[in-house]
C-alpha positions as CSV (number, residue, x, y, z in Angstrom):
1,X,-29.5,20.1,84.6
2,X,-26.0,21.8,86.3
3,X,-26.6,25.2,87.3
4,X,-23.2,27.3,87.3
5,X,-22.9,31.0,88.9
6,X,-20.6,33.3,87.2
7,X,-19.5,36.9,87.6
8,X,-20.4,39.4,84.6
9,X,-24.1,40.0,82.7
10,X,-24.7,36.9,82.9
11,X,-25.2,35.4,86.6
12,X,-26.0,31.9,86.2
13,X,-25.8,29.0,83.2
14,X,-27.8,25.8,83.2
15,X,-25.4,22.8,81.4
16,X,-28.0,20.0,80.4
17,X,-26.2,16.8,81.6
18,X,-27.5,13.2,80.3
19,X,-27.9,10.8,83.0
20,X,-25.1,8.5,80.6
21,X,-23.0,11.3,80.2
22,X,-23.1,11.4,84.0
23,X,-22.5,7.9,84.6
24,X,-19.7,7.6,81.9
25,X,-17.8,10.7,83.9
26,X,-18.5,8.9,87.7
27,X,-17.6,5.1,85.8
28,X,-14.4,5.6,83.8
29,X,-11.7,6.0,85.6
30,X,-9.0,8.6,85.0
31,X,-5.4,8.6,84.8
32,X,-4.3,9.4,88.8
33,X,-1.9,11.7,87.3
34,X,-4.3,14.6,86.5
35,X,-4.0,14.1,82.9
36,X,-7.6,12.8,82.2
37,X,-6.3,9.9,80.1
38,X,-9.2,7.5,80.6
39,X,-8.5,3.8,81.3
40,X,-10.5,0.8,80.3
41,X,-14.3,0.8,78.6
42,X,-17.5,2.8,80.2
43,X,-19.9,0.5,81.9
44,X,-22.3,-0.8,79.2
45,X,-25.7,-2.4,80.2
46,X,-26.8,-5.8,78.9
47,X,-29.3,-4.3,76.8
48,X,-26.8,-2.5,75.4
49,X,-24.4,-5.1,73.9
50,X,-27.2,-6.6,72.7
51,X,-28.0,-3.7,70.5
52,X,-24.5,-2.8,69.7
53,X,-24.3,-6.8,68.6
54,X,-27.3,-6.2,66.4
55,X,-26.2,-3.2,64.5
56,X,-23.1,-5.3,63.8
57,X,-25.3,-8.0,62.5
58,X,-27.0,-6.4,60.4
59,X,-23.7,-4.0,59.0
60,X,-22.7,-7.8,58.0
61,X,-25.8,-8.8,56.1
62,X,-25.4,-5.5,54.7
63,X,-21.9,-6.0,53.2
64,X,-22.6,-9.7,52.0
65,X,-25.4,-8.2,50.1
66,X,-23.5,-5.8,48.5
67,X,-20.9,-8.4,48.1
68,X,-23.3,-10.4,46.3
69,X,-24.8,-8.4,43.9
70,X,-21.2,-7.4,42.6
71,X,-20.2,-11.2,42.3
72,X,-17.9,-11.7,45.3
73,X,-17.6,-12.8,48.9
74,X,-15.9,-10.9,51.7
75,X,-12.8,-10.3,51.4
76,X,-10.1,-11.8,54.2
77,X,-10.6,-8.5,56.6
78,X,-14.4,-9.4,56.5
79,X,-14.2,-12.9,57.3
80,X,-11.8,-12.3,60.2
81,X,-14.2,-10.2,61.5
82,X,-17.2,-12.5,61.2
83,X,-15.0,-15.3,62.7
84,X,-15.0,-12.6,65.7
85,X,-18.5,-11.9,65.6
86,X,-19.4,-15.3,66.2
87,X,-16.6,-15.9,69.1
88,X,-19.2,-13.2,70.6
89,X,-22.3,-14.2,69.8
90,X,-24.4,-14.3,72.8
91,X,-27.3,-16.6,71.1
92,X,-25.7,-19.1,69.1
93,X,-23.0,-21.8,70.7
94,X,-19.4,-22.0,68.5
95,X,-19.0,-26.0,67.9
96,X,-14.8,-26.7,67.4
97,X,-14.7,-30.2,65.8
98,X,-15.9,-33.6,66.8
99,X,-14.7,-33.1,70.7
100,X,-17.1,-29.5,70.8
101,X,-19.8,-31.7,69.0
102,X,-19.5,-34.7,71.5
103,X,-19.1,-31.5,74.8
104,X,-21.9,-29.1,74.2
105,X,-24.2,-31.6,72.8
106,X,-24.3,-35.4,72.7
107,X,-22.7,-35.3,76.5
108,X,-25.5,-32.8,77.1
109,X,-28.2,-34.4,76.0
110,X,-29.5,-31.5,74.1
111,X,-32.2,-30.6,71.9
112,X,-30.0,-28.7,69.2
113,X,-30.3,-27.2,65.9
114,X,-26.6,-27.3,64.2
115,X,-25.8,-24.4,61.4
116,X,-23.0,-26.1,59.2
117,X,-21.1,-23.2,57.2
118,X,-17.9,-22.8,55.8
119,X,-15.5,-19.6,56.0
120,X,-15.9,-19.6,52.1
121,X,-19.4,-19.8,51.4
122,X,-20.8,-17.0,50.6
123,X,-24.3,-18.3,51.1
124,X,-23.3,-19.0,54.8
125,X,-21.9,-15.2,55.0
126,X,-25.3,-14.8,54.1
127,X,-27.3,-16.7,56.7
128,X,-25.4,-15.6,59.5
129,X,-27.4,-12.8,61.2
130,X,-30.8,-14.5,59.7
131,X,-30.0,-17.5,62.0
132,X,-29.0,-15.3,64.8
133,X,-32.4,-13.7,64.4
134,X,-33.9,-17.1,64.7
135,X,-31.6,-17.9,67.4
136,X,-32.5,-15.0,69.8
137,X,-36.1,-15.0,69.0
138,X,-36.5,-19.3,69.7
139,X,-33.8,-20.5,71.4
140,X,-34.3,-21.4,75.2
141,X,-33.5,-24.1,78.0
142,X,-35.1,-26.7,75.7
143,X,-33.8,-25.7,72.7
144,X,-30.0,-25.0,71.8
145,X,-28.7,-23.1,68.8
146,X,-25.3,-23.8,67.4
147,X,-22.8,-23.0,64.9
148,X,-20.1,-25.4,63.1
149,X,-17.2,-24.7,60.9
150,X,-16.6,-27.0,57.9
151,X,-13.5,-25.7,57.1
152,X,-10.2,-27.5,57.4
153,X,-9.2,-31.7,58.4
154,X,-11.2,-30.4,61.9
155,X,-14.2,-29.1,59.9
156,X,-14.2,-31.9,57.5
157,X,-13.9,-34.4,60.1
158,X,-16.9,-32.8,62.0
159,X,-19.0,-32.8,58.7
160,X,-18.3,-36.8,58.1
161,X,-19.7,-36.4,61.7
162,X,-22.5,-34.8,61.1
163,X,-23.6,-36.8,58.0
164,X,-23.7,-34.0,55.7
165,X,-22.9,-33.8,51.9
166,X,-23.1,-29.4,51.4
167,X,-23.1,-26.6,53.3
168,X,-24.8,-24.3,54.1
169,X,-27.2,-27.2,56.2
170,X,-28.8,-27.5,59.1
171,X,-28.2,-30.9,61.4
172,X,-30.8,-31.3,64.3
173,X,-30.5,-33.2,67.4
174,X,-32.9,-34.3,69.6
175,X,-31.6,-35.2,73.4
176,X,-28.4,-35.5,72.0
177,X,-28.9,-38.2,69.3
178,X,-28.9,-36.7,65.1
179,X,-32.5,-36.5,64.6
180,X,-32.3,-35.0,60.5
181,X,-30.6,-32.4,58.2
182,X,-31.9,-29.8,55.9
183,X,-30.4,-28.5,53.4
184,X,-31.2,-24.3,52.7
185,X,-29.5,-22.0,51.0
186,X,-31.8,-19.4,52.6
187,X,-32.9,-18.1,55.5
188,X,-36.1,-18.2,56.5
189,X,-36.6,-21.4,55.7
190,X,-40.3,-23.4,55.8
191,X,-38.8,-27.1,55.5
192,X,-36.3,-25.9,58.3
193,X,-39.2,-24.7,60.4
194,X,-41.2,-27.9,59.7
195,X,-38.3,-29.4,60.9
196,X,-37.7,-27.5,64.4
197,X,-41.4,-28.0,65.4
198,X,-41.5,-31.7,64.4
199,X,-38.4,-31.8,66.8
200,X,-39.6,-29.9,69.7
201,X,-43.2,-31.3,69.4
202,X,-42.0,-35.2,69.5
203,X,-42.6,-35.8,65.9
204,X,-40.3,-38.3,63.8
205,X,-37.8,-36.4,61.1
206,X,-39.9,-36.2,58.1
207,X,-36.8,-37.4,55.4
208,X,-38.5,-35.3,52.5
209,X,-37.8,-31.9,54.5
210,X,-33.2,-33.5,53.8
211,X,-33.2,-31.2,50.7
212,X,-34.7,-28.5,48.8
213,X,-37.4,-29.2,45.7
């Protein structure tokens, strides 16, 4: 608390003051001029953007569920603003093409679990902040979560890449060599989990876990 002392009945007043509201005022700089125009963003913690991320997450899932139960996708707006969303997605790597492929994961060596999507499927609208989920709560040094776009001669070309037939799927590597796909169109997924601890716990790719019964 401030405490303020004033002429009249009514000596002093006590302002409550947040300890953000204080560090917001001390942070963000001000126009030199006197104005108070503000400059710039506050400080934000880490913890922070990782909530703020969430919310938008799950805003998204929100809207594609709406979307689906009226019989359409998102509209262009929507999409350009998932493609954005992803560009900032703390937890899941964005694959561009073969050469991102060959960079961030064959080159690497990497344990890796690829989401294949295209800008529009619905379905992969869908999955989007499921696999994020599953992302933040399992990814790690060992393990490497990704995202690849199917769309266009770049997409395509990656998708002969990868081997895969449909999308939404699910292409896993392990140390950088394809070790299996699965094919869901939801998320969570037990053949998909099957698949991830088979990988991560040495196991040969179990071909009947490829597609959906």
């Amino acid at each position: 608390n401030v405490l303020f002392s004033i002429k009249g009945n009514n000596p002093t007043v006590s302002r409550g003051w947040a300890l953000k509201d204080f560090w917001e005022e001390t942070s963000w700089p001000r126009d030199s001029s006197g104005t108070g125009i503000r400059y710039g963003m506050p400080v934000q913690e880490e913890e922070d953007l990782e909530e703020e991320f969430r919310r938008e997450q799950e805003r998204m899932q929100t809207r594609v569920r709406v979307g689906s139960e009226l019989g359409g996708g998102m509209d262009d707006t929507e999409t350009t603003k998932q493609l954005l969303i992803d560009e900032k997605n703390p937890y899941v790597t964005q694959l561009v093409g073969v050469d991102g492929l060959a960079q961030e994961v064959i080159s690497k060596q990497k344990d890796c679990v690829v989401f294949v999507a295209m800008r529009s499927c619905r379905t992969c609208k869908g999955i989007n902040p499921i696999f994020t989920k599953l992302a933040r709560e399992r990814s790690s040094d060992e393990l490497m979560f990704a995202k690849a776009d199917a769309t266009g001669a770049t997409g395509k070309a990656l998708g002969k890449q990868l081997g895969i037939a449909s999308v939404p799927s699910f292409v896993l590597f392990r140390n950088g060599v394809r070790y299996g796909a699965v094919s869901a169109s939801k998320l969570p997924s037990k053949r998909l989990d099957q698949a991830l601890s088979d990988l991560t716990g040495g196991k040969d790719f179990d071909p009947s876990l490829e597609e959906g019964k």
